[in-house]
C-alpha positions in Angstrom: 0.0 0.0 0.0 2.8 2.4 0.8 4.8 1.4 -2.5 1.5 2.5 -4.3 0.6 5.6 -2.7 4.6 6.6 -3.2 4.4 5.7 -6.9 0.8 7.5 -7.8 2.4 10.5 -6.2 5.4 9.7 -8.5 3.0 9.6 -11.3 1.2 12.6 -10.5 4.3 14.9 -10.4 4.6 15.6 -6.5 7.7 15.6 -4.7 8.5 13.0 -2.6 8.0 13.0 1.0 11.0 15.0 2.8 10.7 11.9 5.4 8.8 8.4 6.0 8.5 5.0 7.8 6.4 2.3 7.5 5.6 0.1 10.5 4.1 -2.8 9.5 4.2 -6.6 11.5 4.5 -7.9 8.1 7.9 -8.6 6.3 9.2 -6.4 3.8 12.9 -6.4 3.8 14.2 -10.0 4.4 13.3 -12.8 1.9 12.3 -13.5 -1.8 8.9 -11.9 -2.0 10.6 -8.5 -1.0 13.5 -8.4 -3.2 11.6 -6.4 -5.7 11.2 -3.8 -3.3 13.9 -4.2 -0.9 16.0 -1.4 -1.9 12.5 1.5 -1.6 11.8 0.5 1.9 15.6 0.2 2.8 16.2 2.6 6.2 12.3 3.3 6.3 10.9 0.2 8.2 10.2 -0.4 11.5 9.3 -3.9 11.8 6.8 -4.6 14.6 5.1 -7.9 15.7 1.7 -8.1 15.7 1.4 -9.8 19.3 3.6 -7.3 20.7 2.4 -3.7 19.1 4.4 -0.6 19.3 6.6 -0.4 21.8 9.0 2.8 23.4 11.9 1.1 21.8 10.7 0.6 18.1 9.1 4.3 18.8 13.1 5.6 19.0 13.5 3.5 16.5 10.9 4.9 14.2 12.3 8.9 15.2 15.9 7.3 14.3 14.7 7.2 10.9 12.9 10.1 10.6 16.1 12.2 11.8 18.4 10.4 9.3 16.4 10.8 6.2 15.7 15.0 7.0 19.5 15.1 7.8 20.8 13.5 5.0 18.2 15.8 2.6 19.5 18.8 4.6 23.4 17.7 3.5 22.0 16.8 0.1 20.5 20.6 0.0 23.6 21.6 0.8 25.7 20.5 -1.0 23.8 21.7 -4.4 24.8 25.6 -2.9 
């Protein structure tokens, strides 16, 4: 669902969002189903498990993320000055 909302935005000519995450119980890095998509959901995936929920932990986890990708577009901004 997130790979399609991504790509109809794609499709309509919007930007990108600046940051994202998916947490999802379900697997979509490891394994042969996921290859296709591995690389897209690389560094945006927090993995949860569905008899568990969200926890403080994956929550830092999730804000880990979030930090790295506006970072990373803030060196990439700068460097095109």
């Amino acid at each position: 669902e997130i790979a399609s909302w991504l790509d109809q935005r794609k499709g309509r000519g919007e930007a990108p969002p600046s940051a994202w995450i998916c947490l999802d119980d379900e697997e979509l890095l490891d394994g042969h189903d996921c290859e296709a998509r591995r690389g897209f959901f690389e560094g945006h995936v927090v993995q949860t498990k569905s008899e568990v929920g969200f926890t403080a932990e994956l929550a830092e986890q999730a804000i880990s993320l979030l930090r790295s990708q506006l970072l990373q577009q803030q060196q990439q901004q700068q460097q095109k000055r």
